[in-house]
C-alpha positions in Angstrom: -20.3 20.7 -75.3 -20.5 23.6 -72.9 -24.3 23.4 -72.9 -23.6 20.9 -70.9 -22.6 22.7 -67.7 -23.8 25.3 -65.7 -20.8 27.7 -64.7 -18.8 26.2 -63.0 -21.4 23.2 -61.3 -21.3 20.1 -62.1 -24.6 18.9 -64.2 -25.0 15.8 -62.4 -24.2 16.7 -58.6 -24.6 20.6 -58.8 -20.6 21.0 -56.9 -18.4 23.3 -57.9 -15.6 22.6 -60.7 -12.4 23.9 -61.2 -12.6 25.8 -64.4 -9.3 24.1 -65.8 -10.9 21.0 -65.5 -13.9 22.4 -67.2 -11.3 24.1 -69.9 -10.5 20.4 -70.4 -14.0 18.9 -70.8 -14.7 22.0 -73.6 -11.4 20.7 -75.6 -12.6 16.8 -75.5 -14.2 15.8 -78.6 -15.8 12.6 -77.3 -18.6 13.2 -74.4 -17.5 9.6 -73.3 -14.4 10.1 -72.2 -15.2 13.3 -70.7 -17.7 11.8 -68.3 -15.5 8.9 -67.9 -12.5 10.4 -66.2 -15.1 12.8 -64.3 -15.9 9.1 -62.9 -12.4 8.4 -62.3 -11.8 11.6 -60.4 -14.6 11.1 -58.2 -13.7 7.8 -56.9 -10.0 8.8 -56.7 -11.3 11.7 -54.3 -13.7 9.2 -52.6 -11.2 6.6 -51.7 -8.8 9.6 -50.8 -11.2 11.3 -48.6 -12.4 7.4 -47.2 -8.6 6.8 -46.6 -7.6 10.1 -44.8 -10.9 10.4 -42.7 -10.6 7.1 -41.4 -7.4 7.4 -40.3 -8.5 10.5 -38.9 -11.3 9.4 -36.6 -9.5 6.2 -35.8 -7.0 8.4 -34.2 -9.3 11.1 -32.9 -11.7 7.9 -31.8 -8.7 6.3 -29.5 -7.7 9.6 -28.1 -11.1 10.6 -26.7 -11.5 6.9 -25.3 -8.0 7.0 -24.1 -8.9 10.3 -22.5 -12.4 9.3 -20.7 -11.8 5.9 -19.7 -13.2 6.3 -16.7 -16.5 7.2 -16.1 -17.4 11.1 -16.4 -18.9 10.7 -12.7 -15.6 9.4 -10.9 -13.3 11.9 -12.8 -15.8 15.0 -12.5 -14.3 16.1 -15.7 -16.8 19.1 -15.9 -15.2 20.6 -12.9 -12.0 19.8 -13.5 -11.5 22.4 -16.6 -11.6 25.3 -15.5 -8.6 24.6 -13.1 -6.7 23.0 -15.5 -3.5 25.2 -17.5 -2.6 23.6 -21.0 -0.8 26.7 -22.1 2.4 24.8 -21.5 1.1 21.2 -22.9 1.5 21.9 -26.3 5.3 23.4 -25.9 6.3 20.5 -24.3 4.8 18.6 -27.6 6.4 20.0 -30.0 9.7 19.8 -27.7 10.0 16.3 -27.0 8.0 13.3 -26.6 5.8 13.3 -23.3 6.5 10.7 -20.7 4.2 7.7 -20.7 4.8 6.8 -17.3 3.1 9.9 -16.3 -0.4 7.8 -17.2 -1.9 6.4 -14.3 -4.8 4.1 -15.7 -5.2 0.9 -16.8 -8.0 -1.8 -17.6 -8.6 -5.1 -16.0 -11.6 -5.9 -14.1 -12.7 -2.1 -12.9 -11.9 1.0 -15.5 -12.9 3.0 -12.0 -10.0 1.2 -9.7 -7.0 3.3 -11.9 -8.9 7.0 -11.7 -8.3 7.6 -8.2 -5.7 10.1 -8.5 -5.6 14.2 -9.4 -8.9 14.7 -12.2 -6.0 17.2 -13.7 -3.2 15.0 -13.8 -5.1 11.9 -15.1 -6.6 15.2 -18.2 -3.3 16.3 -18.7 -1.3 13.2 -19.1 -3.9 12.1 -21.7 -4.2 15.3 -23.8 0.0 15.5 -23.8 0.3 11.8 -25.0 -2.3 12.2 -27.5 -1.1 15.1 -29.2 2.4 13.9 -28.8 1.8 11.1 -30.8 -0.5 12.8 -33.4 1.9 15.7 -33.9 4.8 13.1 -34.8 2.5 11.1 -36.3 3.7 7.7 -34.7 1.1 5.3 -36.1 2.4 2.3 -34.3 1.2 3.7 -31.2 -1.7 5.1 -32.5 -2.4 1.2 -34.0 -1.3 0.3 -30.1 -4.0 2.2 -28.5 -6.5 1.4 -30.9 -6.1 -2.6 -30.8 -3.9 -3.7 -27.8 -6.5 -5.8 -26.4 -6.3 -8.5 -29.2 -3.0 -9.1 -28.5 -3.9 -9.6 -24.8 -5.9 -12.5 -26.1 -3.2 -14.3 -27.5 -1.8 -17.4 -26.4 1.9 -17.0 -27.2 3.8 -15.8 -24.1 5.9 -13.5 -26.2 3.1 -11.6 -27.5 2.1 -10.9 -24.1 5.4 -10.5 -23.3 5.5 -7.7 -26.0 2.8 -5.9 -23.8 4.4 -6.1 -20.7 7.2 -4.5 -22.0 5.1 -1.2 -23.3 6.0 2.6 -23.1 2.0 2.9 -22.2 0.7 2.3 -18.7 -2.5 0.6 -19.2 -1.1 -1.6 -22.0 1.8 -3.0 -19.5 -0.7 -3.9 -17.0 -2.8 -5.5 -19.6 -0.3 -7.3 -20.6 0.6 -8.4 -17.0 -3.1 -9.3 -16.4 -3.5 -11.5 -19.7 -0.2 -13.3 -18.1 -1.8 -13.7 -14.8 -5.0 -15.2 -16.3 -2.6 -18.0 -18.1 -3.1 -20.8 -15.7 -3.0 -24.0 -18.4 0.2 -23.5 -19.7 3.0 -25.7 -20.0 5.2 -25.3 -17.0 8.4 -24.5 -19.8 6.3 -21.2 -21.2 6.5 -19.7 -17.0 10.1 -20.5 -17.0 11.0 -18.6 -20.2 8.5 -15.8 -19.0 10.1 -15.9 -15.6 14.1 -15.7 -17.7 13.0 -13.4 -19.7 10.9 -10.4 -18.0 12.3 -8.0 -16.0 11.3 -7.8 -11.9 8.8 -5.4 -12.2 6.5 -7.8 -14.4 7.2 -10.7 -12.2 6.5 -8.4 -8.8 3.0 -7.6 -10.6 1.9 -11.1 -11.2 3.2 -12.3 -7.9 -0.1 -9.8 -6.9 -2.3 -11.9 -8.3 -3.8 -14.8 -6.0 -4.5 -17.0 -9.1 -1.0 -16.5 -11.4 0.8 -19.8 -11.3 3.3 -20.3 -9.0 5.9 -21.5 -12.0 6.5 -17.7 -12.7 8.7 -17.4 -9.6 11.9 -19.3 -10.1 13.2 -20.4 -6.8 16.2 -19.2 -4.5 19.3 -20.4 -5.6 21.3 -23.1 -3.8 23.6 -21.8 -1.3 26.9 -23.2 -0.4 27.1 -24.7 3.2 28.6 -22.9 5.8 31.2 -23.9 7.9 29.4 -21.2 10.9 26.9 -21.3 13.2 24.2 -19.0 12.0 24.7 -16.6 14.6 28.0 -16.3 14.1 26.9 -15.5 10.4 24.2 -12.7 11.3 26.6 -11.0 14.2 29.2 -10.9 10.9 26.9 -9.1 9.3 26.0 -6.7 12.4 30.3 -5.5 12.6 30.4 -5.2 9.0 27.8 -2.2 9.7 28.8 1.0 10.6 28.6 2.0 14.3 25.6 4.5 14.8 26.1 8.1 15.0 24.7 8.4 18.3 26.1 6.1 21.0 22.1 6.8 22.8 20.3 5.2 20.3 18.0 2.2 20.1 20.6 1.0 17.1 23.4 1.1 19.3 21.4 -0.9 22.2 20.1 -3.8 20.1 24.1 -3.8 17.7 25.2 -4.2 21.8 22.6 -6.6 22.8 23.8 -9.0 19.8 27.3 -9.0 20.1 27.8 -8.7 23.8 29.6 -11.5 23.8 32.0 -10.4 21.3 32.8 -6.9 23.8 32.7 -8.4 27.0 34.8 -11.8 26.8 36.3 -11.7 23.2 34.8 -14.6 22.0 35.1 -16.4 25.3 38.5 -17.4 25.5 38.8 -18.4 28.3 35.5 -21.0 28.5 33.6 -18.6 30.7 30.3 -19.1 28.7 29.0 -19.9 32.1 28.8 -16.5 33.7 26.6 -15.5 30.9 24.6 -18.1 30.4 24.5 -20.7 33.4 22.5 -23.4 31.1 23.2 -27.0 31.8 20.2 -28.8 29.8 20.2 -28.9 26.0 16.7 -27.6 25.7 18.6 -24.6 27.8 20.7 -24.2 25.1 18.2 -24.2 22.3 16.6 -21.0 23.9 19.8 -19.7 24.2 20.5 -19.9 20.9 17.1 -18.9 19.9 17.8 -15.8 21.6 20.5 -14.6 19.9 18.9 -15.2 17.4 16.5 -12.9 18.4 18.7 -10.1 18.8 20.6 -10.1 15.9 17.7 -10.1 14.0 16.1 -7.2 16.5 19.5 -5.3 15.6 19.2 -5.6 11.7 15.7 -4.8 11.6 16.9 -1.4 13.6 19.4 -1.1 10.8 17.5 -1.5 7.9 14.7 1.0 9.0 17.5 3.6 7.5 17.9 3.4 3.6 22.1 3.9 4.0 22.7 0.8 6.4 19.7 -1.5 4.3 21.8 -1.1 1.1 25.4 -1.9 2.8 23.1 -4.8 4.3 22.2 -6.4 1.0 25.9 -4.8 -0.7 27.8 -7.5 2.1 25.3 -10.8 1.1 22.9 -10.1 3.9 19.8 -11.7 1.7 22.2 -14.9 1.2 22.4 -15.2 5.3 18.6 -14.6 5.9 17.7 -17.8 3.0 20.2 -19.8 5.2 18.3 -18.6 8.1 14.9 -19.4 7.0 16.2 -22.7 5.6 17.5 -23.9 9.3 14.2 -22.5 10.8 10.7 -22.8 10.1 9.8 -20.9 13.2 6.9 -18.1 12.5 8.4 -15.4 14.8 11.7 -16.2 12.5 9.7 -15.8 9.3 8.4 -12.5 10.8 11.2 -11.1 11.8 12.5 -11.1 8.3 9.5 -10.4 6.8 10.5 -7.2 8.3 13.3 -6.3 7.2 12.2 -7.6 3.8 9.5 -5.0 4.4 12.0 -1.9 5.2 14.3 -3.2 2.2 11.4 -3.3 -0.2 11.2 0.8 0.1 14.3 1.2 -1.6 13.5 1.3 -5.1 17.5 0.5 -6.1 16.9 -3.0 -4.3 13.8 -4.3 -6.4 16.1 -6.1 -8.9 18.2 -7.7 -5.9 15.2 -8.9 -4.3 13.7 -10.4 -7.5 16.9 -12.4 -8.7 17.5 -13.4 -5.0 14.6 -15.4 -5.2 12.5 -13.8 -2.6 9.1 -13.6 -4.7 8.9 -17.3 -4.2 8.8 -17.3 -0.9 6.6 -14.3 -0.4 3.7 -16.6 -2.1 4.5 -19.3 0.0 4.1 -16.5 3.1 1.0 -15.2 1.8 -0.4 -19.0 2.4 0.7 -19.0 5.5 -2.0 -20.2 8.3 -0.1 -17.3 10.4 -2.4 -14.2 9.4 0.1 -11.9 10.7 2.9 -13.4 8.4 0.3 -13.5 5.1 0.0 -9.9 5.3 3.5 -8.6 6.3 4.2 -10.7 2.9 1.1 -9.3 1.5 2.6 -6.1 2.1 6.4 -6.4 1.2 4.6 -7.0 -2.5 2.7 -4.0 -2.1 6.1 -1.8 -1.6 7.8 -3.8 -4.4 5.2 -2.9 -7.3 5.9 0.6 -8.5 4.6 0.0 -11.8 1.2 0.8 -10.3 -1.2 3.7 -10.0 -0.7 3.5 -6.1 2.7 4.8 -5.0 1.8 4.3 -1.5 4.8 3.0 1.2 4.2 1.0 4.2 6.6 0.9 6.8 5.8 -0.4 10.6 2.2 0.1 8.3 0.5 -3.4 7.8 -1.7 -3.1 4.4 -4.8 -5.4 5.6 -7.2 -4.5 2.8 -6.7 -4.7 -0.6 -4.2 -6.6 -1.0 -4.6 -7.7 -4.5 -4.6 -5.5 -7.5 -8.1 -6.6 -9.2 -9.6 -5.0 -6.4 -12.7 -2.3 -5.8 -12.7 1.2 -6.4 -11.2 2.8 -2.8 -13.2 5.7 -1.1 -11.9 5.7 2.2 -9.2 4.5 4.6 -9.5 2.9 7.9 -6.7 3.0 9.6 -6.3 0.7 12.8 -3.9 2.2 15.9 -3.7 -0.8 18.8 -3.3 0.1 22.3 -0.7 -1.1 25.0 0.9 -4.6 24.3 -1.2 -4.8 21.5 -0.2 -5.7 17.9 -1.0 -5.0 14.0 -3.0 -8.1 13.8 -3.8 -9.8 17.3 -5.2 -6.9 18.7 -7.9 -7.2 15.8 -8.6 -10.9 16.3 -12.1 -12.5 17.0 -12.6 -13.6 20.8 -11.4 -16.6 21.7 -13.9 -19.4 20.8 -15.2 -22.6 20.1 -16.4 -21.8 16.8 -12.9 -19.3 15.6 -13.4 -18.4 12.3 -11.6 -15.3 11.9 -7.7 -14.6 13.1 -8.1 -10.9 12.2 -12.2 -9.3 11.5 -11.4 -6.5 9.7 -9.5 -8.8 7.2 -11.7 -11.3 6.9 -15.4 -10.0 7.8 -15.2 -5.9 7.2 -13.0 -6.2 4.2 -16.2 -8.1 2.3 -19.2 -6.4 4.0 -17.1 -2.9 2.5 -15.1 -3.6 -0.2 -14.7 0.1 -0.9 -11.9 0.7 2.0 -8.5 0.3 2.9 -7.9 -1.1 6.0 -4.3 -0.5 7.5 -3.2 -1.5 10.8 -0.1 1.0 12.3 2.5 -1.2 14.6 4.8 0.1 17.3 6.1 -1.5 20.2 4.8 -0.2 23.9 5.8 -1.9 27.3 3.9 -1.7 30.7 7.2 -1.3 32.7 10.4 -0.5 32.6 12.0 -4.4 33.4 13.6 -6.3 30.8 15.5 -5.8 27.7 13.7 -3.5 25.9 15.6 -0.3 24.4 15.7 2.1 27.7 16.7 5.1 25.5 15.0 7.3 23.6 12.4 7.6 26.0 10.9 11.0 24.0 9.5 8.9 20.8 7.6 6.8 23.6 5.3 9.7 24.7 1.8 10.7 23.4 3.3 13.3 21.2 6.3 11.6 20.0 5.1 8.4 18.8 2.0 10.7 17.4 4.9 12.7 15.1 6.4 9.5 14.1 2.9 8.1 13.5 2.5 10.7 11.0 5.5 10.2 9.0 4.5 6.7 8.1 0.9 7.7 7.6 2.2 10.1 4.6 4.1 7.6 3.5 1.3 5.4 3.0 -0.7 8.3 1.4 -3.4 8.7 4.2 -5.0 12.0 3.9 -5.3 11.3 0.0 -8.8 10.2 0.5 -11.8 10.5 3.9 -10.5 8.7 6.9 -12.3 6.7 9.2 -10.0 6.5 12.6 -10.3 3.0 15.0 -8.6 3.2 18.0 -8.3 0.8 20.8 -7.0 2.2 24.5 -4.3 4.1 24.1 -4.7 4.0 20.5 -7.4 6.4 20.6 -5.4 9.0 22.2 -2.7 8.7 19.5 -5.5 9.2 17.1 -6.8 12.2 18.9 -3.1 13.7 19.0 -2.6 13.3 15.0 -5.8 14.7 14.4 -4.8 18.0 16.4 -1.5 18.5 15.3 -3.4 18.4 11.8 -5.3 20.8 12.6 -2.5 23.0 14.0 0.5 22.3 11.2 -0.5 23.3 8.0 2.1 20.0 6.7 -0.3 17.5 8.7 -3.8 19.5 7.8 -4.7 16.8 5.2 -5.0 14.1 8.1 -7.9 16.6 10.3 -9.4 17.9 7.2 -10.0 14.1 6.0 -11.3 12.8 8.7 -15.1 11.6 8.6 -15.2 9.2 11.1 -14.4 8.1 14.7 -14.4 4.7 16.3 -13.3 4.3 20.1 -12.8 1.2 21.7 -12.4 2.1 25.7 -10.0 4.7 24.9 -9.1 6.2 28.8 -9.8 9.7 27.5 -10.1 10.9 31.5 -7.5 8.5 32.3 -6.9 4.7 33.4 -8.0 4.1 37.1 -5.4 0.8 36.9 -2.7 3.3 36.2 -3.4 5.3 39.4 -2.9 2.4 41.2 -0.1 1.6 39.5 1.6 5.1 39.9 1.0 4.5 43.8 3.9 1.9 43.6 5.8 3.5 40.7 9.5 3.3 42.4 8.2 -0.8 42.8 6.7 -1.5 39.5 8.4 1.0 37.6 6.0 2.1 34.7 6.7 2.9 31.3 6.7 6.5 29.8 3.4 4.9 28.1 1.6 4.5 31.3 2.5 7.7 33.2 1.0 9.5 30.8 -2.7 7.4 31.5 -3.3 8.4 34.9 -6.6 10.2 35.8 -5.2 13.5 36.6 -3.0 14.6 33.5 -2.9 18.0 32.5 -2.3 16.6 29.3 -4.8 14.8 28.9 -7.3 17.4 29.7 -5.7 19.6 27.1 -5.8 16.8 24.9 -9.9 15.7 25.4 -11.0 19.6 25.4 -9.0 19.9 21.6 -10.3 17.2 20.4 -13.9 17.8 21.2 -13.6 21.1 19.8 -12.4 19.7 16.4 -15.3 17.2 16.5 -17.9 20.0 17.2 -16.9 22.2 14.7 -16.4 19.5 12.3 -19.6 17.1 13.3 -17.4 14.5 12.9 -19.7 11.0 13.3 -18.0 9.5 16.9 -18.7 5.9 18.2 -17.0 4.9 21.3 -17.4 1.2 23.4 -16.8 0.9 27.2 -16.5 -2.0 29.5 -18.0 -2.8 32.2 -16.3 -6.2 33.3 -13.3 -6.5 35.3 -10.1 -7.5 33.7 -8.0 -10.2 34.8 -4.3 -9.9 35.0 -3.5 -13.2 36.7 -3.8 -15.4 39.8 -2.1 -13.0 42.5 -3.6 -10.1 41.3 -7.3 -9.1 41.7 -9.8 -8.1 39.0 -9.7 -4.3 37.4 -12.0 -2.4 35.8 -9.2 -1.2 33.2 -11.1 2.2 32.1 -14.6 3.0 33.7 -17.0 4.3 32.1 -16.5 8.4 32.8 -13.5 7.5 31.3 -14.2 5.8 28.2 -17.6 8.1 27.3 -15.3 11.2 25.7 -18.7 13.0 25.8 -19.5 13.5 21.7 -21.2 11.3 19.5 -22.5 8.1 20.4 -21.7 5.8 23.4 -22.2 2.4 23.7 -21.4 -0.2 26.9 -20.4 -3.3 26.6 -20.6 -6.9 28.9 -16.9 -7.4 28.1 -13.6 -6.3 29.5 -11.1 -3.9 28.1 -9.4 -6.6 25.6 -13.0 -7.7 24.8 -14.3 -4.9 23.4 -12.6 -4.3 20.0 -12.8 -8.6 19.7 -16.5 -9.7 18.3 -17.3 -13.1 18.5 -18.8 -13.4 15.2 -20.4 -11.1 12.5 -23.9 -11.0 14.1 -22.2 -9.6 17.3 -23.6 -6.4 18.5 -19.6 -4.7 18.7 -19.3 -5.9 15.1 -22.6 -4.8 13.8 -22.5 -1.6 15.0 -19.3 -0.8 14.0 -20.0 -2.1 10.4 -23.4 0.2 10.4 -21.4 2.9 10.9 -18.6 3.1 8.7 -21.2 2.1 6.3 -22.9 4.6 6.5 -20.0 7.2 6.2 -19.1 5.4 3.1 -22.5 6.1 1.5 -21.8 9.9 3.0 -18.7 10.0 1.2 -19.9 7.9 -1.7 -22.7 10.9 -2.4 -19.5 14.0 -2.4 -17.4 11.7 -4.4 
């Protein structure tokens, strides 16, 4: 019997035996059975080894697809190594369980769209969740990562509700898109979706142009009131706190909406007359409209601070704005508390509220607005809302014009949009006036398709061309150059510009508040993320020497009584000389690409007055990069009449070709 074997190799295979196995085989007495249970051992090792090692490289399989979901080109995972330190991953491993929220990726339409963040925190996160789960060997979401997506094709809403409700990133939104994509549905499967997820879910698919609108459970009824809606918003004004500073914008527009409360006590005595000396009804409608007007000016002042927005919506503030849009259908209503929808949608504590109030509902029915200016403040009030995103970004007096949606293209750049005088977020941007209007706002509507790789923001802030009326007359310091430039700023950061290239588009004065942010980044090592990002410069008759409509104007300035915006235009300001000569500089030394339009057709400012040539050319040429004159006057130039015109085309050719710039460094 030991003839049989070699020392200790099998005859058949040549492996090596154990020699108590072999001890055995010399004891048997039948050949048979020896070879027999040699058999049985082998397969028993077999299937072992077939069990083990698939489980193995199932798990070894997910983590390295988990880990390079995006391609190797976008995450430059080759450079990324040697800057990454995993000494500390694996002691926070064995410690506790790593944080799933930490993952920033996710699949839909574009693996790319959820890698544009930190190559070493999209490495880390991975390699810490994968060894979490391997070290404590939790197989259901090793199983999860390895066959999520046939869930996702289910038809039952609480599979997909299952997803949604996932520790993992990518699997939440997968879930979220699989619900999106459900558009055939009985209307009772929405309803118990909309019951039963939480506001985070339902703010996700309210992102999606295509989800049905039976996810969004409409506002609940309210009770009628027995007052006047003014009388319900100037409640809410005294139940806010007076503001610290008795100078203040705050405490203007809190005085401008309850000056009749302070001056006559609710009008005791029937004196309504000395303020308002109205006779006609359609008198009295504008009356009322503007009261209106200032309450709601006075609330969107209060709600820009977190403090005052909470005690806001703590005293049933959202309950008086539904009865407020349910009395008026008026857009510059539904703008107004778009607004301070928009400031209230930063505070994460206020999602929930929002959500149950009812408010997503009427968001979509904003977004289809015919009012472009109201479709994107909504647009944008969803934007803030969805935290459960890879983009954390924060828009406020920020208008997100491009993307709006989340199936959207891979971002490379932002534009960023800055109006001039008595322009606006959206009407500044609008196509010229004609026959043929196709487009309320060309960077939405043309740019935004011609370069899908961008996001296009538009910054807001109210300017005034004199010093008449009932604008705020204090704080006069935030209304300078380098004021509203520092405020600028703050919402800029907020809305993560200087994460990725810039492209700058200014319009008259815009372009010198461009200018000023890009120098104090240059100068402030807080701010240097906003100069060192910037790849590309469009002017639209900026007055970089100075306005010549403003020297005129400054001739009669105890008459006219300019604002602090236009002093600061006239031809011979040291400021901005100092200004121009910095700016250049950084464009030198940078090569920045620059293209800047001037006019050369008299503007109109109505009947009595006579026809000015708002900035001249000497004015408008800042001397670097290229210049280009236009046959249109200073409003004209930043409005193309269609996509084959030349302000358009140009403008399009050259952020285009920065993109491809950036695209090749990427």
């Amino acid at each position: 019997m030991l003839q049989i074997f070699k020392p200790n190799v099998c005859c058949k295979c040549g492996r090596l035996l154990d020699m108590n196995l072999i001890k055995f085989w010399c004891r048997s007495t039948s050949t048979t059975n020896a070879t027999n249970f040699v058999i049985r051992k082998k397969f028993e090792v077999k299937r072992r080894i077939a069990k083990y090692g698939l489980l193995t490289l199932s798990t070894i399989g997910s983590g390295l697809i988990f880990m390079l979901s995006s391609p190797k080109e976008e995450l430059k995972i080759e450079e990324t190594y040697d800057n990454v330190d995993l000494t500390n991953i694996f002691q926070d491993v064995f410690h506790h369980k790593a944080e799933e929220d930490d993952i920033n990726v996710g699949i839909e339409q574009d693996w790319q769209l959820y890698s544009k963040f930190s190559p070493e925190l999209y490495i880390l996160s991975r390699l810490q969740i994968f060894f979490s789960d391997f070290v404590h060997f939790d197989f259901s979401k090793i199983w999860g990562w390895l066959f999520p997506w046939e869930k996702s094709k289910s038809d039952d809403p609480w599979t997909l509700l299952e997803l949604t409700k996932s520790h993992n990133f990518w699997i939440r939104q997968m879930g979220v898109a699989s619900l999106a994509s459900k558009v055939d549905w009985p209307e009772y499967k929405y309803r118990n979706i909309a019951q039963a997820c939480d506001a985070r879910v339902l703010v996700a698919l309210a992102r999606y142009p295509y989800a049905s609108q039976c996810y969004f459970l409409p506002q609940p009824k309210l009770h009628a009131s027995k007052n006047d809606i003014v009388k319900e918003l100037r409640d809410q004004l005294k139940k806010l706190p007076l503001p610290h500073a008795v100078n203040s914008c705050q405490m203007y527009f809190r005085f401008l909406a309850l000056d009749q409360d302070f001056l006559y006590n609710n009008d005791p005595f029937n004196m309504d007359i000395i303020n308002y000396p109205y006779s006609f009804p359609e008198d009295e409608e504008k009356k009322k409209e503007k009261d209106i007007s200032n309450c709601l000016q006075a609330i969107l002042s209060y709600t820009a601070e977190p403090d005052h927005a909470i005690n806001f919506v703590c005293n049933h503030g959202l309950a008086v704005l539904q009865h407020l849009c349910e009395d008026f259908s008026d857009n510059w209503i539904q703008m107004y508390v778009a607004s301070i929808l928009t400031n209230l949608s930063l505070i994460p504590d206020l999602l929930n509220t929002i959500v149950q109030a009812g408010w997503l509902r009427v968001l979509r029915q904003w977004i289809n607005s015919s009012d472009t200016a109201l479709s994107l403040q909504a647009l944008t009030v969803l934007a803030n809302l969805d935290r459960d995103w890879w983009s954390k970004e924060l828009y406020q007096d920020v208008l997100l014009i491009h993307p709006t949606q989340r199936n959207s293209p891979l971002v490379y750049a932002d534009v960023v949009l800055v109006h001039g005088l008595r322009g606006g977020v959206v009407k500044t941007w609008r196509q010229r006036d004609d026959i043929h209007k196709t487009s309320a706002c060309w960077p939405k509507d043309w740019l935004a398709q011609d370069c899908p790789n961008i996001r296009i923001i538009s910054i807001g802030y109210e300017s005034k061309l004199h010093k008449w009326g009932d604008h705020c007359p204090y704080e006069q310091d935030k209304r300078t150059i380098e004021g509203r430039s520092r405020e600028i700023i703050k919402k800029l950061q907020k809305a993560g510009v200087g994460s990725r290239p810039i492209i700058w588009v200014g319009h008259s004065m815009g372009g010198l508040l461009i200018k000023r942010i890009i120098t104090i980044g240059e100068t402030e090592d807080e701010f240097k993320k906003l100069a060192a990002q910037t790849k590309g410069l469009l002017f639209y008759s900026v007055p970089h020497h100075g306005s010549s409509v403003v020297d005129a104007i400054m001739y009669a300035k105890y008459l006219l009584f300019p604002s602090v915006e236009v002093q600061e235009l006239h031809s011979s300001s040291p400021k901005l000389a100092a200004l121009h000569d910095n700016f250049v500089k950084f464009v030198q030394k940078n090569s920045v690409p620059c293209l800047s339009f001037g006019e050369n057709v008299k503007t109109t400012f109505g009947r009595p007055l006579p026809k000015l040539l708002v900035v001249p050319s000497d004015s408008s040429d800042p001397g670097v990069g290229k210049f280009v004159t236009l046959p249109n006057n200073h409003i004209e130039t930043c409005k193309p009449c269609s996509q084959d015109d030349v302000i358009y085309q140009l403008t399009c050719n050259f952020i285009k070709n920065i993109l491809i710039s950036i695209k090749q460094h990427f």
